[in-house]
matplotlib code that plots the C-alpha trace (Angstrom):
import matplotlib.pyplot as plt

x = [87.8, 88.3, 89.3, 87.5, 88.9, 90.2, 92.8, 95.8, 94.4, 93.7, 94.8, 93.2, 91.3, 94.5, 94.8, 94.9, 93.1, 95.0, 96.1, 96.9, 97.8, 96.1, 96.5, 92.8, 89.9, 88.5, 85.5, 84.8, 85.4, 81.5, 82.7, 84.2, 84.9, 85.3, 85.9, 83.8, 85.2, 84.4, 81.9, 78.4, 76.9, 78.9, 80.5, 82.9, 83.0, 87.2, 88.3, 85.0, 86.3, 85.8, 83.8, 81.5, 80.8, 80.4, 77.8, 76.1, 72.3, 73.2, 76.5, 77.6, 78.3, 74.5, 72.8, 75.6, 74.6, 71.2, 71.2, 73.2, 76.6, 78.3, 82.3, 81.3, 84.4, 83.5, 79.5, 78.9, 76.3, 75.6, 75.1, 73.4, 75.4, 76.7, 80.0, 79.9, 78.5, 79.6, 80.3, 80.8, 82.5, 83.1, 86.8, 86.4, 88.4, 90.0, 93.9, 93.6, 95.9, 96.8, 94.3, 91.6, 92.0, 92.3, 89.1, 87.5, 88.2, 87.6, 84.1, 83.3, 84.8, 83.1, 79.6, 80.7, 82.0, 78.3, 76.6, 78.8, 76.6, 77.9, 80.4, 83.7, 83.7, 86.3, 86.9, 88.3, 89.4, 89.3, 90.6, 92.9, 95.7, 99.3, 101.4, 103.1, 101.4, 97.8, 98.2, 99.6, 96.8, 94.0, 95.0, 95.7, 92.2, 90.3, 91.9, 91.1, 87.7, 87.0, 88.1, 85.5, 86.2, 84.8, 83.1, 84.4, 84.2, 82.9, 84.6, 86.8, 85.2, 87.3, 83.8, 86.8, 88.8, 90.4, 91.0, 92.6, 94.2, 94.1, 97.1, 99.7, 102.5, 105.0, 107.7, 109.9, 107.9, 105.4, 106.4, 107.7, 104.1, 102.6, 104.9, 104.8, 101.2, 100.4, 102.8, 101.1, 97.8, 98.4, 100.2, 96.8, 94.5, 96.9, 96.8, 93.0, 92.7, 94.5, 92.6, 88.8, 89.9, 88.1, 90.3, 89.9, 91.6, 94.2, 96.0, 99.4, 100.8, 99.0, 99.3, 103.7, 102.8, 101.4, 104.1, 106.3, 103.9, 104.1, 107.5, 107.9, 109.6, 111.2, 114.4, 112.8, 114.3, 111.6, 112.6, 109.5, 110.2, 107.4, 107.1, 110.1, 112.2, 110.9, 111.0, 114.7, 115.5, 113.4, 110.6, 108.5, 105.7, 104.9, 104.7, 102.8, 100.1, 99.6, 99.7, 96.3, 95.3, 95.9, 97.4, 100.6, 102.3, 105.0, 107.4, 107.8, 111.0, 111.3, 114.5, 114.7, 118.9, 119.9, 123.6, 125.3, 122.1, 122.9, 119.7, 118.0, 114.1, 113.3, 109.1, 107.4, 103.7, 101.1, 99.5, 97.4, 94.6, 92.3, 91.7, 89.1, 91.2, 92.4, 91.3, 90.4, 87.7, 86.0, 82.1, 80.5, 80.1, 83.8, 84.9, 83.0, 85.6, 89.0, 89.8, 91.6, 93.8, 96.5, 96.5, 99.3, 101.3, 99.6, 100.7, 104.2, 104.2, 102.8, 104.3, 107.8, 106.8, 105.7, 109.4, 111.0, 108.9, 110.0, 113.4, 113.7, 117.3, 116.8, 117.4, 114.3, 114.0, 110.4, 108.8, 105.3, 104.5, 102.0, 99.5, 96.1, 94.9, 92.4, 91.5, 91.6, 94.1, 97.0, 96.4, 98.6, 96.9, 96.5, 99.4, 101.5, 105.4, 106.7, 110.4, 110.9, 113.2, 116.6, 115.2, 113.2, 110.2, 106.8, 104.2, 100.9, 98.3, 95.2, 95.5, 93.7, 96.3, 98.3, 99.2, 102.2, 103.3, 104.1, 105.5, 107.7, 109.7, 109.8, 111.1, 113.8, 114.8, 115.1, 117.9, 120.6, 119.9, 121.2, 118.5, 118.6, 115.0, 112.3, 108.8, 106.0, 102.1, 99.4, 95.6, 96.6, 94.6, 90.8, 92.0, 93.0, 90.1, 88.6, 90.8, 91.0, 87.5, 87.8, 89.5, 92.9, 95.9, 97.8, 101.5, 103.9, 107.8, 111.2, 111.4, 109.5, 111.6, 111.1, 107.7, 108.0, 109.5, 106.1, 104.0, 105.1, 105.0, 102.0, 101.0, 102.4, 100.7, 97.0, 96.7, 96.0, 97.8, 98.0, 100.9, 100.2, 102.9, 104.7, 104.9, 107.3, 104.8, 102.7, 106.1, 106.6, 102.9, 104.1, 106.6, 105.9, 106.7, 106.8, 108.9, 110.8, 107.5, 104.1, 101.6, 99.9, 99.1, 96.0, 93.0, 93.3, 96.0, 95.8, 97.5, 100.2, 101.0, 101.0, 103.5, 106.0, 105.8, 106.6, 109.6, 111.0, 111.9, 113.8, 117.2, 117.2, 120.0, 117.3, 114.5, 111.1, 108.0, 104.5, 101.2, 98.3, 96.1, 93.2, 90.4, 91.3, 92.2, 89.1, 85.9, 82.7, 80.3, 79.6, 82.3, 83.0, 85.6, 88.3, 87.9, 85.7, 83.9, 86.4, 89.5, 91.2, 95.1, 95.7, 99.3, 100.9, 101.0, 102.7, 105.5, 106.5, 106.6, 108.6, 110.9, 111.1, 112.4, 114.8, 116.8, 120.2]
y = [106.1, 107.5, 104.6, 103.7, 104.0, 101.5, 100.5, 100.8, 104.0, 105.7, 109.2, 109.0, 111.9, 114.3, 114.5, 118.2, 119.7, 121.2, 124.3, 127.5, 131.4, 133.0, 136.7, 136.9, 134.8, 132.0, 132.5, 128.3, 128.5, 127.3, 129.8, 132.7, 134.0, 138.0, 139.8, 142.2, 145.0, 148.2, 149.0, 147.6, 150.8, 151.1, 147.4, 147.2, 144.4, 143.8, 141.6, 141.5, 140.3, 142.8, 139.8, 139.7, 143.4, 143.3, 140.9, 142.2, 143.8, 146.5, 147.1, 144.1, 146.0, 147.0, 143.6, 142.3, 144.4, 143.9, 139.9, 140.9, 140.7, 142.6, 142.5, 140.9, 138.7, 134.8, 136.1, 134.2, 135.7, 133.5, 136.2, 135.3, 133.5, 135.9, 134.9, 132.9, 132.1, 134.8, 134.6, 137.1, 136.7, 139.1, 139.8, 142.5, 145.6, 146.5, 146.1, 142.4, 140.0, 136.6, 135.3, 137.2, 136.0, 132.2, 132.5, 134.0, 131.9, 128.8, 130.3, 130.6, 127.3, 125.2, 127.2, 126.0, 122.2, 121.9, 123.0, 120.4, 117.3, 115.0, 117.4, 118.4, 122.4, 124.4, 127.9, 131.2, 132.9, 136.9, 139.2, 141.2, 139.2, 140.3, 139.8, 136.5, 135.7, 137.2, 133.9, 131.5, 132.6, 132.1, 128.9, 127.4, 129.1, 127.3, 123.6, 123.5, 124.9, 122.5, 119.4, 116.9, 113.3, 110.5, 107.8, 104.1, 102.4, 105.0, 106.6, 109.5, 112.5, 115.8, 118.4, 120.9, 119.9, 122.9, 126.0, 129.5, 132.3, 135.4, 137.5, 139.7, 137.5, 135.6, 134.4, 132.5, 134.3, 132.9, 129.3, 129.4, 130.5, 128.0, 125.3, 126.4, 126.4, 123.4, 121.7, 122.7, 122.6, 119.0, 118.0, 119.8, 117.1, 114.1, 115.1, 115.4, 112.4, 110.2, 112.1, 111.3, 107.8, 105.5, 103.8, 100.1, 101.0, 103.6, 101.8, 101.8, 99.4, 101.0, 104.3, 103.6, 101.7, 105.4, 107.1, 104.8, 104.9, 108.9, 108.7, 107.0, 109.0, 111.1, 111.5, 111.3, 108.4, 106.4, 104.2, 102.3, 100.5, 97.9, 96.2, 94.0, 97.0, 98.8, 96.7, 95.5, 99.6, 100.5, 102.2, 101.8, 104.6, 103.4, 99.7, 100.5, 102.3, 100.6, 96.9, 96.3, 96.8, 93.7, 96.8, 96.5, 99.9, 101.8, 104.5, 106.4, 107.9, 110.5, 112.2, 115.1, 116.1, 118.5, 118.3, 120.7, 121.9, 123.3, 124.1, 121.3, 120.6, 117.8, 117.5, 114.9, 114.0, 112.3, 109.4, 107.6, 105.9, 105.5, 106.7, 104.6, 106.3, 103.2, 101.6, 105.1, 104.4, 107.8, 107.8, 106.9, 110.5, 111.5, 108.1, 108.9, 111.3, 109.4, 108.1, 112.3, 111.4, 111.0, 114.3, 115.7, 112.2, 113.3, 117.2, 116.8, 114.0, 115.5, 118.6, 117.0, 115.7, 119.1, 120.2, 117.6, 118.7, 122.3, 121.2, 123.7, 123.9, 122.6, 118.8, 117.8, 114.8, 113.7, 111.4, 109.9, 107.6, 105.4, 103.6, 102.7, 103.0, 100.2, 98.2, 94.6, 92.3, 94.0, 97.5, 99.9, 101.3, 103.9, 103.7, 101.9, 103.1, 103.3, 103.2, 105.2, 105.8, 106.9, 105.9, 108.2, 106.4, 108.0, 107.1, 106.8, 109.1, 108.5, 105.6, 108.9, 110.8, 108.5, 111.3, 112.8, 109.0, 108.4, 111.4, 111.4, 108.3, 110.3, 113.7, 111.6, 109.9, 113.0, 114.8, 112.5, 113.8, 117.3, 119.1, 122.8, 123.4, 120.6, 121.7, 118.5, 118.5, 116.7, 116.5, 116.3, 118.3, 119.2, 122.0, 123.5, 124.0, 124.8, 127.7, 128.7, 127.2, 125.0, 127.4, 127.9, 126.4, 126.8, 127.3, 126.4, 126.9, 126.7, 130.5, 133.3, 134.2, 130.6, 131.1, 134.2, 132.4, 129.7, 132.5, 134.5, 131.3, 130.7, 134.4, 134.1, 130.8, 131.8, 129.6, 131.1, 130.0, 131.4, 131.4, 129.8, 129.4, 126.8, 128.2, 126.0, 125.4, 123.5, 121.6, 120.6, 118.8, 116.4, 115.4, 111.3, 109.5, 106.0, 107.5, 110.2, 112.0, 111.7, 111.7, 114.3, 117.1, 118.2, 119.0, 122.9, 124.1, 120.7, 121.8, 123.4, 120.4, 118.7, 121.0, 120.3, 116.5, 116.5, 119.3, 117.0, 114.8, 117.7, 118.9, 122.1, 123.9, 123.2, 125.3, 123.5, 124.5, 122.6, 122.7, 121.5, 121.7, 119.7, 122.3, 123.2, 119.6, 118.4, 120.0, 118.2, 121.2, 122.8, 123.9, 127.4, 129.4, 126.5, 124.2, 121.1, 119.1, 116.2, 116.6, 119.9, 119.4, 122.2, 122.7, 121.6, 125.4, 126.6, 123.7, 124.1, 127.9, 127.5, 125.1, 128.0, 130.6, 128.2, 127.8, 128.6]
z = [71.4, 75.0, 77.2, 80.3, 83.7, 85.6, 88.0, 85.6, 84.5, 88.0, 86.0, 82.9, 83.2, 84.0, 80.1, 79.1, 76.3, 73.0, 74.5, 71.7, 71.9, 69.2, 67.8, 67.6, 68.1, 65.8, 64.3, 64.8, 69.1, 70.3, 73.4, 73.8, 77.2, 77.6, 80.9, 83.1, 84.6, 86.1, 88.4, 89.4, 88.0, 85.2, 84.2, 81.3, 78.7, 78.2, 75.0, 72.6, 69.4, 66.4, 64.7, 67.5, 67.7, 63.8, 64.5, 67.3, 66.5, 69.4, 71.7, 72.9, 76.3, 76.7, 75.9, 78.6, 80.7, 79.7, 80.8, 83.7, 83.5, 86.5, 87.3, 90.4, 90.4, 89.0, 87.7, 84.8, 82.0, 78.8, 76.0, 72.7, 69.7, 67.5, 65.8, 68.9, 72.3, 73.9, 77.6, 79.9, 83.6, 86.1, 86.8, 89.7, 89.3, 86.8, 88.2, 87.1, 89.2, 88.3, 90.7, 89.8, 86.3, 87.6, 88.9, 86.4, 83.9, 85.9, 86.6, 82.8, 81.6, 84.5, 83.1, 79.6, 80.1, 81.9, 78.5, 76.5, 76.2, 73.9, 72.0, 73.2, 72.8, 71.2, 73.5, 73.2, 76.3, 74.8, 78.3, 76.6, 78.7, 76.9, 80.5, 80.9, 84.2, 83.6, 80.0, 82.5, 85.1, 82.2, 80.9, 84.1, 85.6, 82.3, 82.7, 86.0, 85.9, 83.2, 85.2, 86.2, 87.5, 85.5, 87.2, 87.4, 84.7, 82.3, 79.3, 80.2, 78.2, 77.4, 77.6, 76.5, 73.8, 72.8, 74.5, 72.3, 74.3, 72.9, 73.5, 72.2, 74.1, 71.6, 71.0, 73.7, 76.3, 74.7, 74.7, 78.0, 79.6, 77.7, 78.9, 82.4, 82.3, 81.0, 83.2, 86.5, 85.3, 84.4, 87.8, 89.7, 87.8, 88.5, 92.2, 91.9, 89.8, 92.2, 95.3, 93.8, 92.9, 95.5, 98.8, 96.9, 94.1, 95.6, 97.9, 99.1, 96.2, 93.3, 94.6, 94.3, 91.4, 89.7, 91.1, 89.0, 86.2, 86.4, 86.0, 83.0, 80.1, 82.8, 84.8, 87.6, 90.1, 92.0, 94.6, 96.6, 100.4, 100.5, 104.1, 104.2, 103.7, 106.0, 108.7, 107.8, 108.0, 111.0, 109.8, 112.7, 112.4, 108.7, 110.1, 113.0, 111.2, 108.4, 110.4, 111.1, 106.8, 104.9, 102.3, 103.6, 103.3, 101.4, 101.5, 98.0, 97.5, 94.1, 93.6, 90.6, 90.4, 87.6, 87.0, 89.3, 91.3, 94.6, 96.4, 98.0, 98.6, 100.3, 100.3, 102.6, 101.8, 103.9, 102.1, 104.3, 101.5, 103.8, 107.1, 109.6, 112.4, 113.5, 117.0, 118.1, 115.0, 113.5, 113.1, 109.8, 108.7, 109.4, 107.3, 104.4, 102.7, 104.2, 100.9, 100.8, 103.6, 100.8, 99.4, 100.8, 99.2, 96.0, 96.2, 96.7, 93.8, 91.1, 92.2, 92.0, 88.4, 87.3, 88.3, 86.7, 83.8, 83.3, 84.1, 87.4, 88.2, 92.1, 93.6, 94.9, 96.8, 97.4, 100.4, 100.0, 103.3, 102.5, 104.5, 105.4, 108.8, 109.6, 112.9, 113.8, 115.7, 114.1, 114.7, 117.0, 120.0, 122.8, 124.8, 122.5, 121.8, 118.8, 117.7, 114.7, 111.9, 113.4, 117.3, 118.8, 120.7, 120.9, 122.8, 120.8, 122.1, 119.3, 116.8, 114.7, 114.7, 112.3, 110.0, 111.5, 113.0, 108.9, 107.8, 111.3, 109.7, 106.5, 107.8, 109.9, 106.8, 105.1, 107.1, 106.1, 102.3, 104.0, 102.6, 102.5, 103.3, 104.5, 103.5, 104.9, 103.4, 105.2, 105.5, 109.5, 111.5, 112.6, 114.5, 111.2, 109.9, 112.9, 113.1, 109.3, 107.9, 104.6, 102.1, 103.8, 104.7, 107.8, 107.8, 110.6, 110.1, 111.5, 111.4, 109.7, 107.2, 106.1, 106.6, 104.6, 101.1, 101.5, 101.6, 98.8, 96.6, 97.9, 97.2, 93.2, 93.1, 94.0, 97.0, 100.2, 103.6, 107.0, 109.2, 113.1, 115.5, 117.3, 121.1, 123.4, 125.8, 123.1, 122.5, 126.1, 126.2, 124.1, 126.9, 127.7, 130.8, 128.9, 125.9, 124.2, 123.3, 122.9, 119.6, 120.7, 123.2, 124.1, 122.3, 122.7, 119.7, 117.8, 114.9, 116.3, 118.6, 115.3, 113.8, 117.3, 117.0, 113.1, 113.5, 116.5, 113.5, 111.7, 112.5, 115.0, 111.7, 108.9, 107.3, 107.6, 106.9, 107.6, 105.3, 107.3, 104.3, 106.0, 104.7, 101.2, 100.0, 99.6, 98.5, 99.5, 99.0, 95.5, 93.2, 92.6, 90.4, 89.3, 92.7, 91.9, 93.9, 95.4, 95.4, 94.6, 93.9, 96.6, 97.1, 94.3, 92.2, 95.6, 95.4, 91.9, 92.4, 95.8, 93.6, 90.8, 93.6, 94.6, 91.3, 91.5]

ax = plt.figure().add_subplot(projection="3d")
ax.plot(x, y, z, "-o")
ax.set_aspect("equal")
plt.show()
């Protein structure tokens, strides 16, 4: 029996379903999933089953077509049961990309878990998929489609139990895809699962307590800070945000170190658990959804585990600052300075802008690990999505051919990101009279005054790269193609990619 969730259990719904890679497809899937392709005027049905068209009154292409199936990329159409449900999504043209694939069947599977009731559904994703990445693209596209968050205290239900790819792929390419596939997939619903689970049962504590949890089984070396430790080190940005909580805070360090790996990753995650925004308080409407502040901590985390997973020849070394930003007597205000890991004292512009005050002790701690390249995630800035709406990410890096190795992960990994600059003169309005710097600049290029403050904390001869990933991270609109509604795991396929380009 499915157990219920509950605060040991915060991830209980990250379990994937049995995963296969058929020749052809079963006669006993409840779904099949075929593609659409062509044109509007013409459409194309791609990967009918021979038993389907056996059983079929008429061609399966015309009654598609028929109950209006288009290739209109993510168009679902339901067809009647013949050998089975038949269900048709669009795929757009007809050179099919990874992506276009990941959607697609995201699309269909999201249709299908909605039509499971009570039964958990056996389903055959049919697109005529032989290529390594276009399998990978369909299995990751169908677990994440499929993915819904179970509410507190209920039974976590699977609507999907079983999902058969049909492909020509085998052998150890075979194996490998799977592998890879399922190991992202699965590290996308642990960063959702943690990201949906509400602020009183995420907290600092159990959040490093997960992290510890997660690694269980692995090689992965955890090492948590809780508040003692960080005040005996000097960890002043993590202590000042997270004083006025009674959740006192924590610093979440993950190392992953193959024998005789040179390249080094260092990833820093923002993981404020809840965000009031401090004495500089937010209004109710912009509170409601805080409990995401922590995605960033989440991305880099389960992305790190998903590397240790596949066994990716790179040393990653993993930060997750932890806090929760509340007010009362405790709190740190306008105007406050701050000392921080390492010294540097910043003057604190907006108790709201807590985000890069954590990861700032982070990214200082970091540079004694001698990292090779410094990549930071955060849920940090308004003016992000402002300036790139709710689907994509900004990027902000050292230099642009650093920028240029995020991107192209980022491109391979179906996650879209825009590059913004870091001018100078955006740097020199952080320039404080009372300290070494100030928080924050003004409100005209937020996120790239952002960006400044967190690479003052990075070393002027390392690669860095900054993923403001304030609009994508959380969904609180309808879902569509594989992104639920909640959190969305955004980030992590881009990591674990980056980390795959980085092998030696």
């Amino acid at each position: 029996m499915p157990s219920p969730r509950v605060p040991s259990t915060l991830t209980a719904g990250a379990v994937l379903p049995v995963i296969e890679l058929v020749a052809k497809a079963p006669q006993d899937a409840d779904f099949t999933v075929v593609g659409v392709t062509g044109t509007a005027e013409n459409p194309t049905l791609v990967g009918v089953p021979a038993a389907v068209e056996k059983a079929a009154p008429a061609k399966v292409g015309q009654i598609a077509v028929e109950l209006g199936a288009r290739p209109e990329a993510g168009k679902v159409t339901v067809l009647p049961r013949y050998a089975s449900q038949l269900v048709a999504v669009g795929l757009g043209s007809d050179e099919l990309s990874p992506e276009q694939v990941r959607r697609g069947c995201g699309a269909a599977l999201r249709e299908v878990a909605g039509r499971a009731d009570e039964r958990e559904l056996h389903v055959a994703l049919s697109l005529d998929t032989d290529e390594s990445e276009l399998v990978r693209a369909a299995i990751e596209g169908a677990v994440l489609g499929a993915y819904t968050y179970t509410k507190v205290g209920s039974q976590v239900k699977r609507p999907i139990a079983r999902i058969s790819v049909v492909t020509g792929l085998g052998g150890a390419s075979a194996k490998q895809t799977l592998a890879e596939a399922q190991a992202v997939s699965r590290a996308v619903l642990v960063a959702r699962e943690w990201i949906n689970t509400p602020a009183n049962l995420l907290y600092p504590q159990t959040f490093a307590d997960e992290v510890r949890e997660l690694a269980k089984g692995t090689k992965l070396d955890v090492e948590v800070l809780d508040e003692k430790q960080l005040a005996k080190e000097g960890y002043g940005g993590i202590l000042a945000v997270g004083g006025g909580s009674e959740r006192a805070p924590r610093l979440v360090r993950v190392e992953h170190k193959p024998r005789g790996a040179k390249n080094h990753l260092v990833l820093v995650g923002k993981g404020i658990t809840f965000d009031t925004g401090g004495l500089n308080l937010k209004p109710a409407d912009g509170m409601y959804t805080m409990k995401c502040d922590m995605s960033g901590a989440a991305a880099v985390l389960a992305a790190t585990a998903a590397i240790a997973e596949l066994g990716l020849d790179v040393w990653v070394t993993t930060y997750a600052s932890m806090a929760e930003n509340m007010p009362s007597g405790t709190s740190y205000r306008p105007s406050d300075v701050i000392t921080m890991y390492g010294g540097t004292t910043v003057e604190n512009v907006n108790s709201d802008a807590e985000g890069r005050i954590v990861m700032a002790d982070a990214l200082a701690r970091s540079q004694a690990d001698k990292p090779d390249l410094v990549v930071d995630v955060a849920t940090l800035t308004g003016a992000c999505m402002v300036a790139l709406g709710n689907r994509i990410a900004g990027l902000m890096s050292s230099d642009d051919a650093t920028a240029d190795v995020l991107l192209d992960a980022a491109e391979a990994a179906g996650e879209e990101f825009w590059q913004l600059p870091v001018p100078e003169h955006i740097r020199k309005g952080l320039e404080s009279k009372v300290a070494d710097l100030k928080s924050s600049g003004s409100r005209m290029g937020g996120a790239m005054a952002a960006a400044a403050f967190l690479q003052h904390f990075v070393g002027e001869d390392t690669a860095w790269a900054h993923l403001d990933i304030a609009g994508p991270a959380f969904n609180d609109e309808g879902p569509y193609d594989y992104v639920p509604t909640g959190g969305t795991g955004h980030s992590v396929r881009t990591l674990v990619e980056l980390a795959r380009t980085l092998q030696d």
